[in-house]
Steps between C-alpha positions, in 0.01 A plus 500: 500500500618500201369764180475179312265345769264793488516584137243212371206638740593853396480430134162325525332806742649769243389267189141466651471861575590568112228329374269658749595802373493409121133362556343833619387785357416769793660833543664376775714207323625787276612704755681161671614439154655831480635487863632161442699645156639769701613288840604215315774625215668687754731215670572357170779802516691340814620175532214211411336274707247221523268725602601745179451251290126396642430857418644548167275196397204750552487598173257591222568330128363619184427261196593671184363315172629630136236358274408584115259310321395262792123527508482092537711517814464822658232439730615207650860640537364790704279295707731236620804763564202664717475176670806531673352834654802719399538868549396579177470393150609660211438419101654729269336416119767598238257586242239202440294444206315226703265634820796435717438813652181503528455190708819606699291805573178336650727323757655597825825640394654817334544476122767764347591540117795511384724433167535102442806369621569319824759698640275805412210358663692373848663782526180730479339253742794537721480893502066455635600266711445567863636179665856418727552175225429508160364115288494538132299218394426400132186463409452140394682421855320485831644478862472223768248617764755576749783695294456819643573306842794337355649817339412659870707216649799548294500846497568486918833526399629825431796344297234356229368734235288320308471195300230260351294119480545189379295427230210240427479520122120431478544166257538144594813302369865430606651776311299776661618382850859521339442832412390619827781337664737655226383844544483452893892424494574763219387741839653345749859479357480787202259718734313598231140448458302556199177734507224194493665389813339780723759768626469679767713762620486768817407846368768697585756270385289468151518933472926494564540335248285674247248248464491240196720614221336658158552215283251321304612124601665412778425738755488230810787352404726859539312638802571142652865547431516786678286366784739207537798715553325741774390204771337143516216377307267242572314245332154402691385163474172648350426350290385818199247335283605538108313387173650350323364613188846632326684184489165348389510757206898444422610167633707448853849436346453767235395804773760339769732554244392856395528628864834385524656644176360795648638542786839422331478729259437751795762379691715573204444833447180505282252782532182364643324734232685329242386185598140629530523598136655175447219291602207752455336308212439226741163688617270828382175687696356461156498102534337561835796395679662697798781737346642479875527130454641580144807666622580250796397188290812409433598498844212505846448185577077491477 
């Protein structure tokens, strides 16, 4: 018999007994957690298998969302990335003047502070996580209800680090389905997604290589850059959920547009911080308007 032949029933007795585990609460599930952990990582070291990878798919992911100034969406971002019953979720508030905070507080997550800024933020998140697979997900983005099982999928290969969705831009019209399939090809041939497209990345990988960079616009773009050059990445069929409330605001050509000179100016040697500076009047916190958003604007797609 062949390991191909046995590998489907395998994958769906392993993936059964992972949600069984992720739906109780007892003592005893922790300590089978913690045995599992232990057991499990250890034949990752030899040579991989089916069974290897049915294991490795056993693992816990951790929502990080950077939010500032987000009191109208904060609630329901929370609750629907709880939805998909991950590990853990994790909103780090950059400094509202709304009662983003706040409400984050009264829900069923952790809520850190931190100095606005989304590389800041994710990689603060990052450092409290506790999960195998780290998901930063904006805040006016929400997953499909079975992501984490996608990302779970995918991440059965050892060769694939991370990765990230295709989009639904949350607007009827032609051009919003041309942007989704734009940005869904700009990953699979340039490998790099944007932040509002829902990376996810293994842990361990994510702390070799430092985390995101400290740079004020741009952050996903560099990390994914590096990512690209370690091992595969993936893009799930999703889809991510996006508003599409920033090309409302600036027009589709004009904010395709502005992502693009972007990236070419980065591609060309421009600082990222430069270009943060450069398009910094676009937003303020004092207009009520996310300072995180200001300084990737010009660029994330949402």
């Amino acid at each position: 018999m062949s390991a191909r032949s046995v590998e489907r029933p395998l994958i769906e007795s392993y993936r059964t007994m992972s949600v069984s585990l992720k739906n109780s609460n007892t003592d005893a599930t922790k300590q089978t957690g913690n045995w599992t952990e232990k057991v499990i990582r250890k034949p990752l070291a030899r040579k991989t298998s089916p069974v290897d990878f049915v294991f490795y798919s056993l693992v816990n992911i951790s929502i990080i969302i950077p939010a500032l100034n987000e009191a109208d969406q904060i609630f329901q971002s929370i609750e629907r990335a709880r939805s998909t019953r991950p590990h853990e979720v994790i909103v780090i508030d950059g400094g509202s003047e709304d009662e983003t905070a706040s409400i984050a507080e009264n829900c069923d997550c952790r809520v850190l502070q931190s100095l606005p800024g989304r590389a800041v933020q994710q990689n603060l998140g990052a450092s409290q996580a506790t999960g195998d697979v780290l998901l930063f997900l904006h805040a006016d983005c929400w997953l499909a209800k079975d992501a984490l099982e996608q990302i779970e999928t995918a991440l059965a290969e050892i060769q694939v680090v991370g990765g990230a969705f295709y989009q639904h831009i949350a607007a009827d019209g032609l051009v919003y389905r041309l942007l989704e399939a734009g940005n869904a090809l700009r990953v699979r041939f340039l490998k790099i997604p944007f932040g509002d497209q829902g990376i996810f990345v293994r842990r361990s990988t994510f702390d070799e290589l430092g985390g995101f960079p400290n740079v004020r616009l741009m952050e996903d773009v560099l990390l994914m850059r590096k990512l690209r050059r370690r091992s595969r990445l993936v893009l799930l069929r999703g889809p991510l959920n996006v508003s599409a409330r920033r090309w409302q605001r600036h027009g589709v050509i004009r904010q395709t547009a502005r992502n693009w000179s972007l990236l070419m100016a980065q591609w060309i040697g421009v600082s990222p911080n430069r270009l943060a500076d450069f398009y910094s009047n676009v937003r303020s916190p004092k207009s009520g308007v996310n300072q995180i958003e200001a300084e990737n604007d010009g660029f994330s797609d949402s």
